[in-house]
N, C-alpha and C positions, 0 to 999 in steps of 0.2 A: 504494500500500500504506500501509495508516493508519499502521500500527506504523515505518515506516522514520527516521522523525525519532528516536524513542525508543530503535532498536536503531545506527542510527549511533552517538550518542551511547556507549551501552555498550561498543559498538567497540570506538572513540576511546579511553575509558578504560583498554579491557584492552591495547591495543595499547600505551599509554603504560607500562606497567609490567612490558611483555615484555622480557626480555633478547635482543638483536640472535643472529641465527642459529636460534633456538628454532623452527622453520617450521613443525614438525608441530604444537607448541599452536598458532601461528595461523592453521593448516589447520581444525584442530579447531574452532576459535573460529567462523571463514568460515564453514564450513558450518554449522553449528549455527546461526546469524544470517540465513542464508540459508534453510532448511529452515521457520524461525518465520517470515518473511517470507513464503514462499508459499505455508504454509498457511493454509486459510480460518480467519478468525474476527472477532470483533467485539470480541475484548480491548484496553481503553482505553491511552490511551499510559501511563499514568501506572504500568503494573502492571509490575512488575521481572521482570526475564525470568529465569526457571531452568530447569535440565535438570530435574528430577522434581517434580513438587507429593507430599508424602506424607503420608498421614493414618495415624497408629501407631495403631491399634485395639485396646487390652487389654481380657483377658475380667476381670472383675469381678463375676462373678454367684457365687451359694453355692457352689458345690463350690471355690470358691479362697479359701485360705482367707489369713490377714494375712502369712504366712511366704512364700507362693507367689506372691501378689501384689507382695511385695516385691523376691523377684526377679524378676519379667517388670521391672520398675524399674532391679534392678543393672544386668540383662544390655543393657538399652537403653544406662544410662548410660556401662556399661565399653565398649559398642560402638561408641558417639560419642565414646569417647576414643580409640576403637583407631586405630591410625596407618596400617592398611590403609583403615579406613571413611576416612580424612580425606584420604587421597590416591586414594581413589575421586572423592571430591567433587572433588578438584581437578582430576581426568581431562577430566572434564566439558564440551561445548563452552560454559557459562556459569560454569564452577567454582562452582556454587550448586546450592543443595538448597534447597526448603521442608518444613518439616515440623509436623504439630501432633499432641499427645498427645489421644488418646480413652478414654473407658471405656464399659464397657456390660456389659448382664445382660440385664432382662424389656424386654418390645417398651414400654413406657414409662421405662425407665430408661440413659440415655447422659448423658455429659458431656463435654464439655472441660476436660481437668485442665491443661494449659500450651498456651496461644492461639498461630495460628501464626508460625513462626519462620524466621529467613531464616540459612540455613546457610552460611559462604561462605569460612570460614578455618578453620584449628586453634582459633585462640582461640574462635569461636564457637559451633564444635564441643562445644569442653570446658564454655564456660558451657552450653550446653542439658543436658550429662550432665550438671552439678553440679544443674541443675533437676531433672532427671530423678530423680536420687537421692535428693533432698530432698523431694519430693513425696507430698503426703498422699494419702490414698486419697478418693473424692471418692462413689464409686455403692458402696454397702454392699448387697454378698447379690442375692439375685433370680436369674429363670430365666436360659435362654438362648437369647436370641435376636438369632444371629449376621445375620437377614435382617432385624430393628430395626437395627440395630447400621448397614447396610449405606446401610440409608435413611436414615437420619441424618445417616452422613458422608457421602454424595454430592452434598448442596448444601454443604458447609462450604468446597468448591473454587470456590464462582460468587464471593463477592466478599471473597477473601482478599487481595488486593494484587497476586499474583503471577499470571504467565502460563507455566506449565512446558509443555516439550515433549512432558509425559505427567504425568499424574494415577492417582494409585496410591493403592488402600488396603489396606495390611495389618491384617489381620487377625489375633491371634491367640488359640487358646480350646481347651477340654478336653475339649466335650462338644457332640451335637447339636443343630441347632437345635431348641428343644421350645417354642419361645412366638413367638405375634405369625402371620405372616404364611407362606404357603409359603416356602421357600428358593429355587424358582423366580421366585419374585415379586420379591425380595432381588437374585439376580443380575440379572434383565431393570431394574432401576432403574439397574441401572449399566451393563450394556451400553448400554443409552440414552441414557446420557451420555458414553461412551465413555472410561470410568473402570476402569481395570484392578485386579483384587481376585487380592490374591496371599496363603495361608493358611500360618500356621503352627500346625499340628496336635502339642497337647501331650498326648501317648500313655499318663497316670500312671493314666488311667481307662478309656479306651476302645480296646482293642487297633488297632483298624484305624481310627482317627478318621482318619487322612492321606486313606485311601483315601475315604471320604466328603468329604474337604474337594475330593479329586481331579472327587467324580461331580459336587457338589453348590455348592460353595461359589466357588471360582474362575473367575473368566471375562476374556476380551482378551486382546490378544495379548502372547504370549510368558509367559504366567498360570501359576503354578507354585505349587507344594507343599513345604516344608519340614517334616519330623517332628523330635520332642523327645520323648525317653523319658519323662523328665519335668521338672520346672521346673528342677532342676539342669543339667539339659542343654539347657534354654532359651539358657542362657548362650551360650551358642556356636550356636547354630544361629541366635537374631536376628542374630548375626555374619553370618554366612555369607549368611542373607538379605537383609541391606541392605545388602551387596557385589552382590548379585545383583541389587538394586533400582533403585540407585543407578548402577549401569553402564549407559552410554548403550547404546538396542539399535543393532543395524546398520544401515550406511544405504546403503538398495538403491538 
């Protein structure tokens, strides 16, 4: 196994800074070590191993407007502060997260507003929310197209550093996809890569947006839906999803 010099090592590490008796994080850790181990793949030693790769996908197209924008910003940043998300992270069998901020609108318009980041304490928690906070807006106005948006960030996980036990992209946005490519086409790029898209559907415009994120948008396993009445109630519902993201799934 290529990876086994690399995850030894990580071990080794965590083990040194376990407190004697703690069995169940070193249960947690084993397996988790072990599960990357005997899954296939061709990831280099050199890529840090995490429980989740995640790509934050805000909508940034016209119907959002500087106010509403700014909170999909708080509610990330208050939720990387929150003490439930930070000891989500530390549940973890590598107490690590990656994570990188995205924006996006028309099938020609995405960015990377803060490049990826390697999650792995409280402190480094709170510096990403202090980024997060501070952050300008980067993609100004445009359609929406949540299946650009999709194809974008599905390669931004081939050479980020890190090797996570699951790759996620949340997504979140107000309105249908109206530009660029089917929404079919959007999800099959990622099942193909076997890249999990989880939606948060903000409701201030389109009564039943959830339920189209439900038919249309989401795909892989364990792939779920979050609703937001509207950006005020963003706040809390990115909460509750990246508790839900960030928890490792079962292991059969």
């Amino acid at each position: 196994m290529e990876r086994s010099a690399a995850y030894a090592a990580a071990l080794t590490g965590h083990f040194k800074h376990e407190k004697q008796g703690d069995g169940l994080r070193l249960l947690k850790t084993v397996l988790g070590l072990l599960f990357f181990c005997a899954a296939p793949s061709s990831v280099a030693q050199t890529e840090y191993p995490v429980d989740v790769e995640l790509v934050l996908a805000i909508d940034s197209s016209a119907s959002v407007d500087r106010d509403e924008f700014d909170l999909q910003l708080r509610g990330l940043a208050l939720a990387f502060n929150d003490p439930d998300v930070q000891q989500a992270i530390r549940n973890g069998a590598f107490q690590a997260i990656a994570v990188t901020l995205v924006e996006w609108s028309s099938v020609d318009r995405q960015a990377i507003n803060i490049p990826w980041r390697l999650i792995n304490s409280a402190e480094s928690a709170e510096a990403f929310a202090t980024d997060l906070a501070s952050s300008a807006r980067v993609v100004e106005t445009g359609a929406t197209s949540i299946s650009a948006a999709i194809a974008y960030s599905v390669p931004l996980f081939a050479a980020n550093g890190f090797a996570g036990q699951r790759q996620v992209i949340d997504i979140s946005g107000d309105g249908f996809n109206n530009s660029g490519r089917l929404m079919q086409e959007g999800r099959e790029i990622a099942s193909n890569a076997r890249v999990t898209i989880n939606g948060l559907a903000i409701q201030n415009q389109v009564l039943d947006l959830g339920g189209y994120f439900e038919e249309n948008v989401i795909t892989g396993p364990g792939a779920f839906v979050i609703t937001a009445a509207d950006y005020e109630d963003y706040i809390q519902a990115i909460r509750r999803k990246l508790l839900r993201e960030i928890k490792a799934a079962p292991i059969s």
